[in-house]
C-alpha positions, -999 to +999 in steps of 0.1 A: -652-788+303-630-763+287-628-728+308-613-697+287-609-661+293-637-642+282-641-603+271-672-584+279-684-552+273-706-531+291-722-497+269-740-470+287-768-446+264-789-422+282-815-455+302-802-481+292-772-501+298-762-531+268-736-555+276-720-585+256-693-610+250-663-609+225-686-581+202-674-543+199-698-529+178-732-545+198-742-514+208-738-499+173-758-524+158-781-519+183-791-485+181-774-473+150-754-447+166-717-442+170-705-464+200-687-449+229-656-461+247-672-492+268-659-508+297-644-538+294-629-570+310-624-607+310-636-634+331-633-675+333-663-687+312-670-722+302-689-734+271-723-729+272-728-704+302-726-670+303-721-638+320-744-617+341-731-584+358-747-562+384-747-530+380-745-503+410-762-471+408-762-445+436-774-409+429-765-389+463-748-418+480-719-389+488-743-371+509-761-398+527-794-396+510-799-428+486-789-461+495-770-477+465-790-500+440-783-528+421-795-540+384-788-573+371-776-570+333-770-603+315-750-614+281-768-601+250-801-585+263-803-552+265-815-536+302-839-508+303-824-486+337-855-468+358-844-426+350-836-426+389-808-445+387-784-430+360-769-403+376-740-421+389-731-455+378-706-462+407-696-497+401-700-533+381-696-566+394-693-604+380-721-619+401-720-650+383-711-674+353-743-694+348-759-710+321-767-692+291-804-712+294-814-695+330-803-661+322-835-646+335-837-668+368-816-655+390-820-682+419-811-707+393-777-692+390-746-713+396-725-692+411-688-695+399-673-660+400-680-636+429-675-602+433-649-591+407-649-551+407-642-535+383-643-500+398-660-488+370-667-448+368-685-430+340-656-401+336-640-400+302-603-403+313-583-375+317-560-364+287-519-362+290-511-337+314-539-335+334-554-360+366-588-373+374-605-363+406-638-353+421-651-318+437-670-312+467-678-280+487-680-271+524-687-237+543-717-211+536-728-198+500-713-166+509-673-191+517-679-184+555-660-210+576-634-219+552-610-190+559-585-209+582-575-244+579-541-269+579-517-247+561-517-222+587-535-193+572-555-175+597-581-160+570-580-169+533-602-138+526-579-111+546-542-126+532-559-120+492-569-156+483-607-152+484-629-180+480-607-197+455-592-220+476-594-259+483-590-285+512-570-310+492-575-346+502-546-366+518-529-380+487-527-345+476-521-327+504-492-344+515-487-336+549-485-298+541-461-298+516-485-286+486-499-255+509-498-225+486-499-244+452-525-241+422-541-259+406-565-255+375-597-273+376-620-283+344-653-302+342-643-336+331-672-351+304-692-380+325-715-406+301-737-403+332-758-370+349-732-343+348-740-309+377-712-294+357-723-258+344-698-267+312-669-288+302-653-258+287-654-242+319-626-241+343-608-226+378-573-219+396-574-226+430-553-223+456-543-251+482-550-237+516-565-263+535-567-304+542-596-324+534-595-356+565-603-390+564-639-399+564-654-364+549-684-363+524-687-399+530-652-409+521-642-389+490-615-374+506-603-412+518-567-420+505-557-426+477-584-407+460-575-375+446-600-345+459-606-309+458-632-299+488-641-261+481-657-232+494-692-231+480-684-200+460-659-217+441-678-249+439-706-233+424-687-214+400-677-250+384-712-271+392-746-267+404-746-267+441-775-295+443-753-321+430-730-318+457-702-335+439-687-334+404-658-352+384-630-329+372-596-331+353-572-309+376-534-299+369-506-280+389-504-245+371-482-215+380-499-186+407-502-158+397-499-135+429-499-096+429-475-079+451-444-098+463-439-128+489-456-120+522-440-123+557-457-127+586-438-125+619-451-149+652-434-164+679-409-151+702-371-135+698-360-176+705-386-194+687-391-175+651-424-187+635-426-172+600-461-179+581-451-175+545-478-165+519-487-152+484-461-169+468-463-168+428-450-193+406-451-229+422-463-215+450-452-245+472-421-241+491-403-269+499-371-252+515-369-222+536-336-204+552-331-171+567-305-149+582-299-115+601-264-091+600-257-113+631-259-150+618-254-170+587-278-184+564-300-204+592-319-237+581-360-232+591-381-265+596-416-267+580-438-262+614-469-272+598-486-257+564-469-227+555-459-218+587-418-222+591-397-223+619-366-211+630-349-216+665-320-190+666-325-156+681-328-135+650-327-089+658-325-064+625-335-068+592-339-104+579-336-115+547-350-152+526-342-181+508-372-199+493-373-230+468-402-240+453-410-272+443-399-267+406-367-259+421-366-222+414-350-198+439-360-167+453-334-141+480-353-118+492-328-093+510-341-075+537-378-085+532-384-077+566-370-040+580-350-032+610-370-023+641-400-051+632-426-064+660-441-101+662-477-100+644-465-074+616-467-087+581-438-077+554-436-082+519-402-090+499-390-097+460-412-124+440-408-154+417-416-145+382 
């Protein structure tokens, strides 16, 4: 029997969901309205049989409250989908190539294909430019317990970033090195239940913080892309009951008032410089410093923002930052003769 590669299409309108084989314009035709992008693939079919798919919906599986359901959707019959189950369509599988005769009888299937995903997301796809990722929030309404975090900040709130801020996930985060960069969120358009306020609506936030593995059951998990923010800023985007919403995001330029902020820790042999409010980029990737005594000196990335040099260092010191768009910034004698461990000093900035 002859086995060929077969297209499907699945369609998704407000409850129901309409699927079928080698046809673009089934949905059309079906309820006379302008068809939206569907999701699509192929799989092995032999003559005579056709394709079911199951369907899996999950509307809070992100905060542990609804255990994901499934909803057989066969070749060229429309499925009615209960109201419960649209607000996030989380994945579609090939359960099986079966006869076209026992469509309807699903212990009559003959199961050829198993489990193909298709990782199929409602989110329109991001346009040029921008990336596709999903928001969560963590702390109090009022951003209480998200003032510290990985990059080395001691409070968000006190060092000017406010409530604006985000625990990136790992992909993003990468291993400290994007601590102090922007980034502009926007609602992305979903075919499914959006908590999005608008889609014209959007935010600059700053990354201050890490989002581990295994948070808000797994969004944070490499290699998604993830924003995790302070409910303020959350809220500001989406309705707080929906506890997560799909975003575009981009790396924009800070704007910071005031210059680049220096504040002194360690000891006279151990210089730990926690480097903050750093405009353009905002991400530095390369850090050197000096005194009237020494050279330029090399400093090591410590963790987050918080840079290290080990050569005694008395006077005035001056920086060498590069951001990550490879711009430059000297900043001569940022910090003044006479200073004390724990003082914080501000030098030039990046325009």
């Amino acid at each position: 029997m002859r086995v060929a590669s077969r297209n499907f299409c699945v369609w998704l309108f407000e409850d129901r969901v309409i699927m079928d084989v080698d046809s673009s314009n089934a949905a059309r035709s079906f309820l006379g309205l302008p068809a939206p992008q569907p999701f699509c693939a192929s799989a092995p079919l032999k003559e005579g049989f056709s394709i079911s798919v199951v369907v899996w919906t999950c509307r809070a599986c992100h905060l542990g409250h609804d255990i994901p359901s499934a909803r057989l959707v066969t070749s060229f019959r429309p499925q009615i989908l209960p109201p419960h189950l649209l607000p996030e369509i989380s994945m579609m599988q090939v359960v099986a190539v079966h006869r076209s005769e026992t469509v309807m009888k699903m212990s009559n299937l003959k199961l050829v294909v198993l489990f193909l995903a298709l990782g199929l997301t409602t989110v329109i796809a991001a346009p040029r430019g921008w990336g596709d990722a999903h928001i969560t929030y963590y702390g109090s309404p009022n951003g209480a317990g998200t003032e510290g975090g990985a990059c080395g900040y001691q409070n968000t709130y006190k060092l000017g970033y406010g409530s604006m801020t985000a625990a990136l996930s790992s992909r993003l985060f990468q291993g400290g090195k994007a601590c102090g960069g922007c980034y502009q969120l926007r609602c992305a358009p979903n075919r499914g239940r959006n908590w999005c306020w608008s889609y014209a609506r959007a935010i600059v936030v700053t990354a201050t913080n890490l989002c581990p593995q295994g948070s808000h059951g797994g969004w944070c998990d490499y290699p998604k892309s993830h924003f995790d923010l302070p409910m303020p800023a959350f809220t500001s985007l989406a309705r707080r009951e929906g506890g997560v919403a799909p975003v575009w995001y981009r790396k924009v330029r800070c704007a910071k008032r005031g210059g680049v902020r220096f504040t002194i820790g360690g000891n006279p042999w151990f210089l730990m410089v926690l480097i903050h409010n750093v405009g353009g980029a905002g991400d530095v990737v390369s850090v050197k410093v000096k005194c009237p005594y020494t050279g330029w000196v090399s400093a090591y990335r410590n963790w987050g923002c918080l840079w290290t040099v080990r050569t005694k260092m008395t006077g005035p010191l001056s920086f060498t930052l590069v951001t990550s768009d490879g711009r430059t910034l000297y900043s001569m004698n940022a910090v003044r003769n006479g200073w004390k461990f724990g003082q914080t000093w501000e030098g030039s900035q990046f325009r």
